[in-house]
C-alpha positions as CSV (number, residue, x, y, z in Angstrom):
1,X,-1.2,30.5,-29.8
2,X,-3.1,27.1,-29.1
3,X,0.0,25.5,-29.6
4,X,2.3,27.4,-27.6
5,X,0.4,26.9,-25.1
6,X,-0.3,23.5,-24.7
7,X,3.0,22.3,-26.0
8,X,5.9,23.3,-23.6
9,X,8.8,21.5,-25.1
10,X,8.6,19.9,-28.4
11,X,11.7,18.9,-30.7
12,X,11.4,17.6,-34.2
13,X,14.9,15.5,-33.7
14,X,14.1,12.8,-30.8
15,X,11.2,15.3,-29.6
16,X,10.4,15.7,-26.4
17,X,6.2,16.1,-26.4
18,X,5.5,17.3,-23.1
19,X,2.4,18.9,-22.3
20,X,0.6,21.3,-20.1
21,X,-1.8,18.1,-19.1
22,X,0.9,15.8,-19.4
23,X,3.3,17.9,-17.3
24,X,0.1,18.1,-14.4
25,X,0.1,13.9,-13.8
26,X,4.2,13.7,-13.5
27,X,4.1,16.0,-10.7
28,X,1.1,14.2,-8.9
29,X,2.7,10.6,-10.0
30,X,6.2,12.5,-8.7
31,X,5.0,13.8,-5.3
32,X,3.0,10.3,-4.6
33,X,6.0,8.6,-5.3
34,X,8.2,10.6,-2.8
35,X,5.9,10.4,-0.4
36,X,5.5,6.5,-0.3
37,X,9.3,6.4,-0.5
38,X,8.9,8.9,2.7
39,X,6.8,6.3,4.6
40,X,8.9,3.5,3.7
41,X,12.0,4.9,4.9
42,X,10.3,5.7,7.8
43,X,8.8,2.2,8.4
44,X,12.8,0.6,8.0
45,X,13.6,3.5,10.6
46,X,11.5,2.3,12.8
47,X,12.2,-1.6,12.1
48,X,16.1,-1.4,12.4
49,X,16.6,1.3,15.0
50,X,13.2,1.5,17.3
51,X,11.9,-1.8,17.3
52,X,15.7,-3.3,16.3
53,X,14.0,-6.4,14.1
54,X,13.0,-6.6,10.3
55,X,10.2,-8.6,9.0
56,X,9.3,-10.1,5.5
57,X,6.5,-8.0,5.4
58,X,9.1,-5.1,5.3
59,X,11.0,-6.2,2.3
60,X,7.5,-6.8,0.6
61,X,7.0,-3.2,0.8
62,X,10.2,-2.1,-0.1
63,X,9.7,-4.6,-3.6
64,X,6.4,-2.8,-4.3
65,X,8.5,0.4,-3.6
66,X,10.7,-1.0,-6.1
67,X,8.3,-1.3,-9.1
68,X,7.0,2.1,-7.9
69,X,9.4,3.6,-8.9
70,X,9.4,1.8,-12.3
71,X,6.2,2.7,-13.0
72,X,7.1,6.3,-12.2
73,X,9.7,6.1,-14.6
74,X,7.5,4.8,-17.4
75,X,5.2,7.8,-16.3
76,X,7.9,10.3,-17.4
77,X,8.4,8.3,-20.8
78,X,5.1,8.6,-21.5
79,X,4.3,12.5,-20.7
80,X,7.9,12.8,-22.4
81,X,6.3,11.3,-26.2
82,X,2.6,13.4,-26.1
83,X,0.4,11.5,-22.9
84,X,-1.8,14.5,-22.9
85,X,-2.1,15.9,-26.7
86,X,-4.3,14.8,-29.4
87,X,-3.5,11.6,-31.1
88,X,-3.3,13.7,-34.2
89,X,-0.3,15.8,-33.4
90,X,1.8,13.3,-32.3
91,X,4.3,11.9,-34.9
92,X,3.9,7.9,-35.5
93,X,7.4,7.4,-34.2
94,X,6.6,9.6,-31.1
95,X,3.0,7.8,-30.2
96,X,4.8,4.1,-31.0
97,X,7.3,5.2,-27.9
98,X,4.6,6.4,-25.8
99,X,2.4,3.0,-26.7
100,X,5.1,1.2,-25.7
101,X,5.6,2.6,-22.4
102,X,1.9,3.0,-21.6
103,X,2.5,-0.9,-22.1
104,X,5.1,-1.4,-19.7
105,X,3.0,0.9,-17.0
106,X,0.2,-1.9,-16.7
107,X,2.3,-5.0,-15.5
108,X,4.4,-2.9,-13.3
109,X,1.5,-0.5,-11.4
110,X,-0.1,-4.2,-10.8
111,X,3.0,-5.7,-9.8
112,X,3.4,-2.9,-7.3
113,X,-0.4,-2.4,-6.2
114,X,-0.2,-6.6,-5.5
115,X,3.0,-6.6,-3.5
116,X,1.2,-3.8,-1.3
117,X,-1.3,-5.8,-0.2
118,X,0.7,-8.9,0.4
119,X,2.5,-6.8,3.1
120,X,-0.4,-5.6,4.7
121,X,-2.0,-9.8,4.3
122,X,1.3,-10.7,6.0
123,X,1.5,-8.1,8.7
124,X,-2.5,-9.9,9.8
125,X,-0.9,-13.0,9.9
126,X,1.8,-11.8,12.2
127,X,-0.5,-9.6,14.4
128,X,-3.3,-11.6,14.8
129,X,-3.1,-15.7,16.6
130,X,-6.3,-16.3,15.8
131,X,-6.9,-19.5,13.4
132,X,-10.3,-17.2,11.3
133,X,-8.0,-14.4,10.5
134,X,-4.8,-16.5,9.7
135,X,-7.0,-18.7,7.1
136,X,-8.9,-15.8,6.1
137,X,-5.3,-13.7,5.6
138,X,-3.8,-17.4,3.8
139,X,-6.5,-17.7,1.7
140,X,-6.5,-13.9,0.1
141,X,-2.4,-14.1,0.1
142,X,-2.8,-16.9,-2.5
143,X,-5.4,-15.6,-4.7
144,X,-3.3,-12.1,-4.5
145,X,-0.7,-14.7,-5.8
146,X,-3.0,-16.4,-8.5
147,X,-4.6,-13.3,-9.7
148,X,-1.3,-11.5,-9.2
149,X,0.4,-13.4,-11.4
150,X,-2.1,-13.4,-13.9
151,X,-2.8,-9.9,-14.4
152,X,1.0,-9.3,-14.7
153,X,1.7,-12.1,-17.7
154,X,-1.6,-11.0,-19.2
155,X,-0.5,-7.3,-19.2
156,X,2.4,-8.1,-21.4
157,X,1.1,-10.6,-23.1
158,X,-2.6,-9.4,-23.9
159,X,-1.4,-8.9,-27.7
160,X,0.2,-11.3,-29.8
161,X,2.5,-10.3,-31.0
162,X,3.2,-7.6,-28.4
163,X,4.4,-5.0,-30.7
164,X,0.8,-4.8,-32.4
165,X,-0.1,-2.8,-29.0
166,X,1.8,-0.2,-30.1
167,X,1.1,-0.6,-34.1
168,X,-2.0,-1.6,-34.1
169,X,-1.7,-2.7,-38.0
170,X,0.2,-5.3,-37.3
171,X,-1.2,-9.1,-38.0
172,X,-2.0,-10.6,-34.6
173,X,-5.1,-10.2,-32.1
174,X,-5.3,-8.3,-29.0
175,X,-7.7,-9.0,-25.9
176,X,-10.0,-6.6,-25.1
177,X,-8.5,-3.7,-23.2
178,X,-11.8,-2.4,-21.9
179,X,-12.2,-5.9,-20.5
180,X,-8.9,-6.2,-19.0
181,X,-9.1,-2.6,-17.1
182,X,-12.4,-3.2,-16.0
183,X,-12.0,-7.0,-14.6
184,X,-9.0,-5.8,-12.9
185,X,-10.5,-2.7,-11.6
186,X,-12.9,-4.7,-10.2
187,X,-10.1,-7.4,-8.4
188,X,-8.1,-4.6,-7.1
189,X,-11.5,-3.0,-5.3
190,X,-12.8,-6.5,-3.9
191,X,-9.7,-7.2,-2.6
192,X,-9.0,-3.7,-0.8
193,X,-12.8,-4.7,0.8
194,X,-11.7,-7.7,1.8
195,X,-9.0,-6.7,3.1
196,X,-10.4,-3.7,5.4
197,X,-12.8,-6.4,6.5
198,X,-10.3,-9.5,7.6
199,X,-9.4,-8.0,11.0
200,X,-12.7,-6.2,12.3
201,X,-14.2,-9.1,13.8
202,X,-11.5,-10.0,15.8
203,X,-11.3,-6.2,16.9
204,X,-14.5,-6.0,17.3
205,X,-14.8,-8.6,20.6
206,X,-11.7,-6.4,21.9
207,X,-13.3,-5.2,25.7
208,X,-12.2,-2.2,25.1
209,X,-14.1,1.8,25.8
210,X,-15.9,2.8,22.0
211,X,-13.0,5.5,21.7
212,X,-10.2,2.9,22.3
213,X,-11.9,0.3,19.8
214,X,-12.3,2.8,17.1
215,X,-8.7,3.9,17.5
216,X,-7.7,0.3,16.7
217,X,-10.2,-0.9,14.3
218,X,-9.0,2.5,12.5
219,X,-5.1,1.8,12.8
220,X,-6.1,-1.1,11.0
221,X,-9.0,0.0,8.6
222,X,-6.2,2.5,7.0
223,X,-6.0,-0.2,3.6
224,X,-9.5,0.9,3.1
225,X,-8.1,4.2,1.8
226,X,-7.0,2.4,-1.2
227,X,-10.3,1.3,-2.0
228,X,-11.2,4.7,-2.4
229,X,-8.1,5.5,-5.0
230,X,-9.1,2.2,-6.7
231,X,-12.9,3.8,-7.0
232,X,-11.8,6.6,-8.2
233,X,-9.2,5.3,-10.9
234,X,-11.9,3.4,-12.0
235,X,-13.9,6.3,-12.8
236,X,-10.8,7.6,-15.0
237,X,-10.8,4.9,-16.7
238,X,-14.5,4.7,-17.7
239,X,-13.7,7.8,-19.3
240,X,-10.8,6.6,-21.2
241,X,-13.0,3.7,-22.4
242,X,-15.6,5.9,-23.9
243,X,-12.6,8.1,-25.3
244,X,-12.4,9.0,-29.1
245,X,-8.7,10.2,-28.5
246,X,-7.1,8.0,-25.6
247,X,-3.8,9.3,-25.9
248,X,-5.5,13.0,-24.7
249,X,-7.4,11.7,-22.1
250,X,-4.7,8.6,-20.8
251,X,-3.7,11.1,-18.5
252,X,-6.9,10.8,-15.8
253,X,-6.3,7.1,-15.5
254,X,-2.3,7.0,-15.5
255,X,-2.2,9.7,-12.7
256,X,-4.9,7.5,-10.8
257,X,-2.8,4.6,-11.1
258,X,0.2,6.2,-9.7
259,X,-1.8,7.4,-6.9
260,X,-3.2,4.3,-6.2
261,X,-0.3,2.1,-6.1
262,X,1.6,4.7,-3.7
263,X,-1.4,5.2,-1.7
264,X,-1.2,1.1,-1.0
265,X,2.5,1.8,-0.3
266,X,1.8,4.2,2.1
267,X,-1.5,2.4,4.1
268,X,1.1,-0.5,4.6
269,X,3.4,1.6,6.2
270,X,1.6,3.7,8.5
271,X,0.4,1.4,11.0
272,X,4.0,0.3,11.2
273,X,4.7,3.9,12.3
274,X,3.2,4.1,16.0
275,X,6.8,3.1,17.8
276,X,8.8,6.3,15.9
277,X,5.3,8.6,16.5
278,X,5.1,7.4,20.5
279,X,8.9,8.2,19.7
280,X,9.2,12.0,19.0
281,X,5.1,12.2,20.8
282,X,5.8,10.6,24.3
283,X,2.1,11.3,25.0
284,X,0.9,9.4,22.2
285,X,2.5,6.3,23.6
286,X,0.0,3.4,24.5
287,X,-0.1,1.6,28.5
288,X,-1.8,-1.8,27.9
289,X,-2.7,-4.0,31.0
290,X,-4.4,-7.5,30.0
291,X,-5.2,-8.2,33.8
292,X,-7.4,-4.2,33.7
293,X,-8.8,-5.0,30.1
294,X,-6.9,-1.7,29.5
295,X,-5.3,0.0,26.6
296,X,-4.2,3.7,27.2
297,X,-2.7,6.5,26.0
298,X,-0.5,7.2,28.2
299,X,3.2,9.1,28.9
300,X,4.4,6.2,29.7
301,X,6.7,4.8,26.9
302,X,6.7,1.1,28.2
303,X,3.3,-1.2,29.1
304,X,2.8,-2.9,32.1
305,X,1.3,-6.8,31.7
306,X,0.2,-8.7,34.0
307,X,-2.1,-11.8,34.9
308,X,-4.2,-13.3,36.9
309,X,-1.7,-15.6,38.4
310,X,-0.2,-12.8,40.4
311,X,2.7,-12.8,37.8
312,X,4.0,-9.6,37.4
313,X,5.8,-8.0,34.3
314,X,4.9,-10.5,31.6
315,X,6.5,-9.9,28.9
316,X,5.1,-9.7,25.1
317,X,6.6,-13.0,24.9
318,X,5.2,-14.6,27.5
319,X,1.7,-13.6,26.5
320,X,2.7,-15.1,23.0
321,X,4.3,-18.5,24.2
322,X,0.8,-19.4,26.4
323,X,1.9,-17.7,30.1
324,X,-1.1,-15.4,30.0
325,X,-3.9,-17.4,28.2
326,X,-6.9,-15.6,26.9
327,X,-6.9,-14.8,23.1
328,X,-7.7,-11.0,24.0
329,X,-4.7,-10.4,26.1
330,X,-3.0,-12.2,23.7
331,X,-4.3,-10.1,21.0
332,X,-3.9,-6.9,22.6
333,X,0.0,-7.5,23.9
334,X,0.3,-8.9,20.0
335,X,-1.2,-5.4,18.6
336,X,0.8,-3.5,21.2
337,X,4.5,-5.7,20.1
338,X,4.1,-4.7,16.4
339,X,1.8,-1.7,16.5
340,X,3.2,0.1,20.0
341,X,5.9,2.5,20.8
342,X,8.6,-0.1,20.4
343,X,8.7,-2.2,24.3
344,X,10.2,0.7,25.6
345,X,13.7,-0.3,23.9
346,X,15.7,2.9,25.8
347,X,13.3,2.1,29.4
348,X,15.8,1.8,31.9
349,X,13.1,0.5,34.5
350,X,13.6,-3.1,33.9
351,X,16.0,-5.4,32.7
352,X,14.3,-6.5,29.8
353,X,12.8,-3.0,29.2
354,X,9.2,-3.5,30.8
355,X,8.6,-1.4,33.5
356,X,8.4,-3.0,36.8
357,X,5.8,-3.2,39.0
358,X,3.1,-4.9,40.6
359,X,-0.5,-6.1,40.8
């Protein structure tokens, strides 16, 4: 009875070893994965037929997509060969092909979990002019790169030869995997902090009303959500460490690690979102003025800039090529241009869009 009920499909030609437990972490690692792809395809919505221009950071997020959707595949190889049963039940053959794809999981849910945060790195440096946050956003793009690489090669390359991973009597030496998953635990969670951090002092000095600055600082805090999935993976595998049968209790950690990648997929994307939201929620669109220190919701789908110079309707790019010159305006009509319901592409008010009027 036991075994009828934790094995749902098993085959002694070319089994199939799926479990109860097993079966539990595809669906999450399934629906996670969906969504992201959800997100993304709305973030290239948005980019081609809103906002009409694409962006590297775009096709960064489409490549984490990409090995996304690798590691989801390795997920189902692995639940397919006993992820989720005792060690002891599993046939040698059977746990070799689950070994082998648990060890294809670990380059690829880096791979993807990197590229994630590179988009959100490159969408600071396009947002924000200021010299801090494009050093600061430089700087953690090239240890993202270093470390990137790293824990990538490492992954399939922490035995030697590789196939001792998966049989483990095989002459060769291994690094220490509790080392590995804990060192790069430990990269992925500084990073997400650092990350979270890079634009709040900028946002901080916005003059805005408390509501207003929270709304931003939060449109951009969203990567911190992936600090919480790293946390938590990190817990899973703590308890896969201290595990006297791994290949039961892999499943915690390999459903965290799907979550977390996809979760990184999805923070990228969502502040991307605001044009397609303002979009199909007029009310939700946001009025900015530089010359009121303003920054509304408003029904309004386009914003109004202006200066001091008694210049009316300057454009995003005239704030961005110097014609109004303070670093907040400038920072505010840059958040607006990337963030904001898409400079009013359908407005008929103006001939460039902006709606017309004076100060």
């Amino acid at each position: 009875m036991a075994s009828a009920s934790t094995i749902l499909q098993q085959r002694d030609n070319g089994g199939s070893y799926l479990t109860e437990r097993g079966c539990h972490g595809l669906v999450i690692s399934v629906v996670f994965t969906a969504l992201a792809t959800c997100f993304v395809a709305a973030r290239f919505y948005t980019r081609t037929r809103i906002i009409k221009h694409t962006e590297p950071n775009d096709w960064m997020v489409l490549i984490a997509l990409t090995f996304s959707y690798v590691f989801m595949g390795l997920f189902i190889a692995e639940s397919l060969n006993g992820m989720g049963m005792s060690g002891a039940k599993i046939p040698p053959g059977v746990l070799a092909q689950q070994m082998k794809a648990f060890w294809l999981t670990i380059p690829f849910y880096n791979a993807a979990l990197f590229c994630a945060k590179a988009t959100i790195l490159m969408q600071y440096f396009r947002v924000f002019a200021t010299k801090g946050i494009r050093i600061a956003s430089t700087i953690m793009l090239i240890v993202l790169a270093i470390y990137g690489t790293w824990a990538v090669l490492i992954a399939f390359l922490n035995c030697i030869p590789v196939e001792k991973f998966w049989h483990p009597s095989t002459p060769g030496h291994c690094l220490s995997e509790k080392g590995l998953w804990f060192s790069n635990a430990a990269m992925h969670i500084s990073t997400d902090i650092a990350i979270f951090l890079i634009p709040i002092p900028a946002l901080l000095k916005l003059p805005l009303p408390k509501r207003q600055k929270i709304a931003i600082i939060a449109m951009f805090a969203l990567g911190g959500f992936g600090c919480v999935t790293s946390i938590c993976r990190l817990v899973s595998l703590k308890t896969i460490a201290d595990s006297n049968d791994p290949t039961y209790d892999n499943v915690g950690a390999a459903l965290w690690s799907a979550i977390e990648c996809n979760v990184g997929i999805i923070c990228a994307c969502l502040p991307t979102l605001r044009p397609l939201v303002s979009r199909i929620f007029p009310c939700m669109a946001l009025s900015y003025k530089p010359g009121d220190n303003s920054y509304n919701m408003s029904r309004r789908r386009t914003p109004t800039y202006s200066n001091r110079s008694a210049t009316p309707n300057a454009t995003p790019d005239d704030v961005e090529n110097g014609l109004v010159i303070t670093d907040t305006k400038k920072l505010l009509a840059q958040i607006y241009r990337n963030y904001g319901d898409g400079g009013g592409q359908n407005d008929s008010k103006g001939g460039n869009g902006m709606e017309e009027t004076t100060r």
